[in-house]
N, C-alpha and C positions, 0 to 999 in steps of 0.2 A: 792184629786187632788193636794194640797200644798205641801201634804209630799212626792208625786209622784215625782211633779218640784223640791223639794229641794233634793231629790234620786238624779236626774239626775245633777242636778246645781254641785252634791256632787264629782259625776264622772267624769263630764267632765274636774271641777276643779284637779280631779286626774291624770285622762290621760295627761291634759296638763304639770302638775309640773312633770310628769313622761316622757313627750318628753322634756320638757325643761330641764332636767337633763342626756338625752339621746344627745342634742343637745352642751350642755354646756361639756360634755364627747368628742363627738366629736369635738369640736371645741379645747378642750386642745388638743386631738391628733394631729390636724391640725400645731397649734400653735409647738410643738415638733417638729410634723415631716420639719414645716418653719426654725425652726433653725438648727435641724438637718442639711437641705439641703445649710444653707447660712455656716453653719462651715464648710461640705465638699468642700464647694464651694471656701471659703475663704483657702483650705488647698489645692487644688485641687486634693482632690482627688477622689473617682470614684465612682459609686452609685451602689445599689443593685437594680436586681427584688427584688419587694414586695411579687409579687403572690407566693402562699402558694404552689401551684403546681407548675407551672414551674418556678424556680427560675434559674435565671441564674450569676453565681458569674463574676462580671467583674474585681474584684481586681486584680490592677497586669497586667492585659488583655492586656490592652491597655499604649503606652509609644509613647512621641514625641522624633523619631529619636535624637542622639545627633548631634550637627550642620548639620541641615539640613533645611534650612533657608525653604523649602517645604512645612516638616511637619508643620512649624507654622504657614502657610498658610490653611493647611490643618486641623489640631489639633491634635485629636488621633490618633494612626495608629496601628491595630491590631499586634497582636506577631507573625502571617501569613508570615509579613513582613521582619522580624528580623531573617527568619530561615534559616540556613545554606545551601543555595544554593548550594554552591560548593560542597559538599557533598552529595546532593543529584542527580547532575548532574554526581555524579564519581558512582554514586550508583549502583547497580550488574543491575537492569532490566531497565536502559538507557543506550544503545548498543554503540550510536552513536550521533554525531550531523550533520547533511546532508539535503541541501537545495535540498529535494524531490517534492517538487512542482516547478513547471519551473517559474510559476508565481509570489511566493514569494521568494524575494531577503533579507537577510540574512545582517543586519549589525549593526556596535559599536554604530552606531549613528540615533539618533529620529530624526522622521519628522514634525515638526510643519505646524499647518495650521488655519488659521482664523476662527475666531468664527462660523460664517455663513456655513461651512462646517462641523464641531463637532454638529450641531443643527440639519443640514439637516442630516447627517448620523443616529443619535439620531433618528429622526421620520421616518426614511426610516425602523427601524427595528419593528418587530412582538412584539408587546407586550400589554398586558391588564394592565403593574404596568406602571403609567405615569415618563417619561424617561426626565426628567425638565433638559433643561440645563443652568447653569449658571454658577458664578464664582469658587463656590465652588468644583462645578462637575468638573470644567477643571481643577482647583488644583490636585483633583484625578488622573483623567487622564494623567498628568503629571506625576503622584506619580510614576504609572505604565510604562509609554511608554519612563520617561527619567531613574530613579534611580531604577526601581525595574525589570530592562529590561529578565537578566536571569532568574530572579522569573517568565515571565511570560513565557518565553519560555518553562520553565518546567510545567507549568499548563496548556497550551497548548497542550503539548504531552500528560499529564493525562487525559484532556479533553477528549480524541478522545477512552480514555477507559469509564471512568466514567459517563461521559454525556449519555450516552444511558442507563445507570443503573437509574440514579436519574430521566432519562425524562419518561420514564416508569410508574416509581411511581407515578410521579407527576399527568400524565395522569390518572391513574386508582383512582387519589383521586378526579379531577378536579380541580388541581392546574395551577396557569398561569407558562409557560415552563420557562419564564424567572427567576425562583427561585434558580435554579437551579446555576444560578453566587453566589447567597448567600455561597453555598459553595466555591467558589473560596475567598470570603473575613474573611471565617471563617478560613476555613485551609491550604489555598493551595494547595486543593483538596488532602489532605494527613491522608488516614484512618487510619493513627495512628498517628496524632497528638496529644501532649497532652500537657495540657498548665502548665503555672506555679503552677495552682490553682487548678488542675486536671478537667478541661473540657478538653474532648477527641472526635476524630473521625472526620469524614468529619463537621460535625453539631456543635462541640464543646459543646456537653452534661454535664452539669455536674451531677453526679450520683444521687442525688436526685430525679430528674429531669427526665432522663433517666428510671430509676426506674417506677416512676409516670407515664410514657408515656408509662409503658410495656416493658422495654427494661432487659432484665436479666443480672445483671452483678456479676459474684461473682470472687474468683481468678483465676477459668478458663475457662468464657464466659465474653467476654463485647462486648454485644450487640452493644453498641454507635458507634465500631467500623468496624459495618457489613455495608456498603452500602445499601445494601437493608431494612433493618430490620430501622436502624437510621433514614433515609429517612423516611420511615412510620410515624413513632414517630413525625419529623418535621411537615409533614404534618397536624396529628392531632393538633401539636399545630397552625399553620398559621389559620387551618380552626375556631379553637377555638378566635382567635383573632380579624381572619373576622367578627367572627357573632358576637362581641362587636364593630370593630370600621367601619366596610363595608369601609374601606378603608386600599389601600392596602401597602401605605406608611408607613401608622401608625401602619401595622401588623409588618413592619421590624423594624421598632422603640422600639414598644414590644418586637420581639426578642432579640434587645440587650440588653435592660434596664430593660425589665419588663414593665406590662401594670398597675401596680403602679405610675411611674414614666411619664410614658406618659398622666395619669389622671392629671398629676398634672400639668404638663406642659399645658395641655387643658382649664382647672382651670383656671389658671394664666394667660393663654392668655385672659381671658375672654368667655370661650365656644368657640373658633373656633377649629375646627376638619380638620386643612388642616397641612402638614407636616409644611410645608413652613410658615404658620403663628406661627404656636407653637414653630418652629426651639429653638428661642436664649430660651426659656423655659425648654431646654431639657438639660436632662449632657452632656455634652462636646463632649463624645464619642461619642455619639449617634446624635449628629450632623454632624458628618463626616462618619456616617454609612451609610444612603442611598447616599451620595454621594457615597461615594466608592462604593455601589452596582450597582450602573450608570456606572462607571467609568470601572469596571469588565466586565458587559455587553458590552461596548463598546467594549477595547479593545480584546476583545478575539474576536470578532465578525471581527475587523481591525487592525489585528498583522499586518497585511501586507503591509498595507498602511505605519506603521510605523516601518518598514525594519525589522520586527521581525518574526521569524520563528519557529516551533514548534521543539523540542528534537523527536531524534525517539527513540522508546522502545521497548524491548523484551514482552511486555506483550501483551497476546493474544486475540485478539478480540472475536474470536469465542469460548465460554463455556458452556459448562455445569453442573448439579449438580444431586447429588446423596444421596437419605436419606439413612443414616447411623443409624441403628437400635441396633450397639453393641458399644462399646470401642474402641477407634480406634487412635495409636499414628501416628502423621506424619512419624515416620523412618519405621514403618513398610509398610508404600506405596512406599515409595520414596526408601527402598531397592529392591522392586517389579516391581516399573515401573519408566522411564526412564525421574524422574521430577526432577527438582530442589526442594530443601525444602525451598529454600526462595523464587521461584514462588509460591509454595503452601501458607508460608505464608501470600504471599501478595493478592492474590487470596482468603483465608477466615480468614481474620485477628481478627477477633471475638475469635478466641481460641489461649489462651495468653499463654498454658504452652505446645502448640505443641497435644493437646491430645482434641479429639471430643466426649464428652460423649452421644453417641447414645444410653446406656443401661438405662440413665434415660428418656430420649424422643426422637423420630426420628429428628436426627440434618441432616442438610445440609453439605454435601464436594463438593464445587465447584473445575473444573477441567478442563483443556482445552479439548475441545470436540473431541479429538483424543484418550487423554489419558482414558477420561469415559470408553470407548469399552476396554480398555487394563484392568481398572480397574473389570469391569465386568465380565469380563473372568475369571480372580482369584482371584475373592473376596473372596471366603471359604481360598484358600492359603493365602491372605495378611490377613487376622483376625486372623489367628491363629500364623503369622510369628512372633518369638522372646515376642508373647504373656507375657508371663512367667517374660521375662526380665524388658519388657517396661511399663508394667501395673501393675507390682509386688503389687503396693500399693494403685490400686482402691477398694476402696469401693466396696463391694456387691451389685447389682441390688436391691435386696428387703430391704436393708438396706437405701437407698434411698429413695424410693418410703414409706416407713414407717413414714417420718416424714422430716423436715427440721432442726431437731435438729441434726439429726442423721449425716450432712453434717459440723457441730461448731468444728473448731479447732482452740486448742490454740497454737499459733508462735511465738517465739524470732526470730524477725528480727535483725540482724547486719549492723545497717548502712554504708553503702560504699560513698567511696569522691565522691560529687556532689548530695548527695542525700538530699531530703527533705523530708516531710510528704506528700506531696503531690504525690511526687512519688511513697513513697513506698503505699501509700492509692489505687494507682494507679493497683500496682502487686498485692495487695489482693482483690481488690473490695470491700474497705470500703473507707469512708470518711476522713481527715485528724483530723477532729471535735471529730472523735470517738479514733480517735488514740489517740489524745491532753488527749480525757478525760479517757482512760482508763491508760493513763503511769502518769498524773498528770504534765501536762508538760504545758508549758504557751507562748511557741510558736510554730512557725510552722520549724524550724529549728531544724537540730539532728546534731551532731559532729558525726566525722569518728570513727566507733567502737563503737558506743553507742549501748544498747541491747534496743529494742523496742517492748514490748507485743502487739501483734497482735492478734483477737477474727476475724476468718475468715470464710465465705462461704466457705469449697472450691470446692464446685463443683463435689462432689464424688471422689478425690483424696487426697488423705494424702498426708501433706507435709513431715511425718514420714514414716521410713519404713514401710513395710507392718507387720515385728513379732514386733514392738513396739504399733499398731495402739491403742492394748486393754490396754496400762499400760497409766500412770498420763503421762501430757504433759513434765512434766520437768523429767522422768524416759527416754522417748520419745525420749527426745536432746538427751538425755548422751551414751543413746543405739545405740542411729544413729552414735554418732560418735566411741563407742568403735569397732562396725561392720565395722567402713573403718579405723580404726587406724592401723590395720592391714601388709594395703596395705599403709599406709602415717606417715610422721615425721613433728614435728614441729619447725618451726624454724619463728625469725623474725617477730610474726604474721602472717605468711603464713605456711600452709598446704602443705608438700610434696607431692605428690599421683603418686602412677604409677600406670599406667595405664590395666587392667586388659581386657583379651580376654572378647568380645561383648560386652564392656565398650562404651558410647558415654559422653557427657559433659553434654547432658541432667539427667542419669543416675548417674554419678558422680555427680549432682550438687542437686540429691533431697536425698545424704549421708551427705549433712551440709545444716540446718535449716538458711533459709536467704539467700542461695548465690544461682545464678541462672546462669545457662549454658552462659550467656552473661558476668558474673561478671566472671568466669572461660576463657573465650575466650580474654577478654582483658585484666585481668591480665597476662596471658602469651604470648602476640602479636600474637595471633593464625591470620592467614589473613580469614581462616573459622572453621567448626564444626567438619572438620574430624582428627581422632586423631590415635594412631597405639597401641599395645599390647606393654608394657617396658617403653615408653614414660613418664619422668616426668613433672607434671604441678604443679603450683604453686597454692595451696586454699586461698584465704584470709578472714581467718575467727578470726584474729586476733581483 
């Protein structure tokens, strides 16, 4: 019986020196991650999600306006904010600006109104996420309805496309409709946003992340940037974050910072789990988050109260969509049927190189639901059309489906002015991390003309021609480019070329490794894509 009790006395003494060393383990961690957060704090700069799955990189993200005595009011203010308005207000599928409602009056100047009014509007509206108003919130709401007035006019008109895509979703997962503003404070409702730090799409994905949630992204699919597909992904995360904090404040909290950083915040309050009490616990950013998400909701719900009016657009309310079972490049529709190809791409913006790989799994082509019937009609004619041309250098279907190895190519990218790692991480669908560590490089910054080893997805497409696909990558370059030397001179660091019958810029642009039909279009001030047989353009592959 003695040696029984001294067994057990022996173990329990065990287990204990074995939590208490699991305890004193975590407690350094604690301690780390305490200073960690007072030197970011002290330097201000920005935090990380912790979670291992959905990390979301906020570096960079977020910036207070320069003089704008608001934003200090405010704090952070997403990169949403910062985007070239004008630009997109001159952009091909905004037609017009025209006060088409007789109700809403249209003007330079905001409407201010007392507190008791912003409170009662506030509870007048449908919502299960609680809609707090206070000082904070009405900073927002200022943010919006005095300094970010055209910004909102433009997410207003996007609204009236997108909102029905993302309310859908949200329905069919049993998400609250009001989520749906998050997108308005992420990107400006713009599926192809993409930030300094490479989060992209309506949701601001970053690829990891994206990945993790099911999203496919390699150099010619990025899921993040489907409406539909991205949305999903969101929702699994929200409902993921539900079933840890059952509140729905602190799922947008998570969102921005990670549900790391909201532990911690919870921690430090002393255990309370209410936004509003954790608030000054939280990174900076992530305190002007759900404000702003209030603030979204609001004003989009009373543009009109504050003399602001929606943009009208070209783009089509009523779509449909079509599985695509083979290869399929956008010019060979858009020769066929009578679309714009930059309606097309803004309509399935998920295919980043123009091209639908249906031979590896049934993809989707959304289409305005006039053009579906035209498309239907001659479908056997448009798969076959300029085949030859435009697909010269896909991958074989069972060459595919074989493996994912079968899809690894190696690329010299040429960096072009303005560009970073994060961009070009962006066109291959890799990481910047993976760039950094395969060139040996030690920031995030590349000089003009630098060569950059790229190890890429691509999706069933060569970025080499099609008779070089079988030789070494660097036989590859040199073959791509003796095959259009032909037709091109060099001078100055740019490429001569002229331009060759059923040549497009797409076409031209996959004969030099790096440059892509847009680096083609604005070095020659093209105003679009269409080009004629003789026609010199300028390469820059200097």
């Amino acid at each position: 019986m003695r040696k029984r009790t001294t067994t057990l006395l022996c173990l329990c003494l065990f287990l204990s020196s074995l939590m208490y060393a699991q305890e004193v383990t975590l407690l350094e961690q604690l301690l780390e991650e305490e200073e960690l957060l007072e030197e970011e704090e002290e330097d201000d700069r920005l935090f990380f999600g912790e979670d291992s799955l959905f990390r979301f990189s906020l570096n960079e993200e977020y910036s207070v306006l320069s003089n704008d005595s608001l934003a200090l009011e405010v704090g952070f203010i997403p990169k949403s904010f910062d985007l070239d308005v004008d630009s997109l207000l001159n952009s091909w599928h905004v037609q017009y600006f025209s006060n088409v409602d007789d109700y809403c009056h249209d003007d330079a100047q905001n409407v201010s109104f007392p507190d008791s009014i912003y409170r009662m509007r506030l509870e007048s509206l449908h919502h299960i996420i609680p809609l707090t108003y206070n000082k904070s919130v009405k900073d927002c709401i200022n943010l919006y309805a005095e300094k970010r007035r055209s910004l909102v006019r433009y997410m207003l008109g996007m609204a009236n496309y997108y909102f029905p895509i993302i309310e859908q979703v949200l329905d069919e997962h049993n998400m609250p409709d009001e989520l749906k503003y998050l997108s308005v404070v992420e990107s400006a409702l713009n599926p192809n946003a993409l930030s300094r730090v490479g989060a992209a799409g309506l949701w601001q994905f970053m690829l990891p992340t994206g990945k993790a949630c099911g999203l496919e992204i390699n150099s010619l699919v990025d899921e993040r940037r489907d409406p539909v597909k991205a949305t999903r992904a969101a929702c699994v995360y929200f409902q993921n974050m539900y079933d840890i904090y059952k509140d729905w404040n602190l799922v947008l909290a998570a969102y921005n910072c990670g549900p790391g950083n909201v532990n911690k915040a919870i921690r430090r309050s002393g255990g309370k789990t209410d936004f509003w009490d954790i608030y000054t616990y939280l990174p900076k950013e992530t305190r002007s988050y759900v404000p702003l998400f209030i603030a979204a909701y609001y004003i989009m719900s009373y543009s009109c109260e504050h003399n602001l009016c929606p943009v009208q657009t070209t783009l089509p309310l009523a779509t449909d969509t079509i599985m695509v079972d083979k290869m399929l490049h956008f010019d060979q529709i858009t020769d066929l049927i009578s679309i714009d190809i930059e309606l097309l791409r803004l309509l399935n913006p998920q295919y980043k190189r123009d091209i639908i790989p249906g031979n590896s799994k049934p993809s989707v082509l959304k289409l305005p639901a006039l053009d579906c019937y035209a498309f239907v009609e001659k479908e056997d004619t448009i798969y076959q059309h300029r085949m030859d041309e435009l697909l010269a250098n896909c991958i074989p279907y069972n060459a595919i489906t074989t493996g994912q190895s079968s899809t690894r190519e190696r690329i010299t990218h040429v960096a072009q002015s303005g560009e970073n790692l994060y961009t070009i991480a962006d066109k291959y669908g890799v990481t910047a991390s993976e760039i950094r560590r395969w060139n040996g490089l030690g920031s995030n910054r590349v000089a003009k003309g630098k060569r950059v080893v790229v190890y890429v997805d691509n999706g069933g497409v060569t970025f080499a021609s099609a008779k070089s696909t079988a030789t070494t990558p660097a036989v590859a370059a040199k073959s791509t480019t003796q095959t259009a030397a032909s037709t091109a001179t060099s001078t100055n660091g740019y490429i001569t070329y002229t331009v060759q019958s059923g040549d497009s810029l797409y076409a031209i642009a996959q004969k030099y490794p790096g440059i892509s039909a847009a680096n083609i279009q604005k070095a020659n001030n093209l105003p679009n894509s269409k080009i004629r047989p003789g026609q010199k353009l300028k390469i820059p592959v200097g």
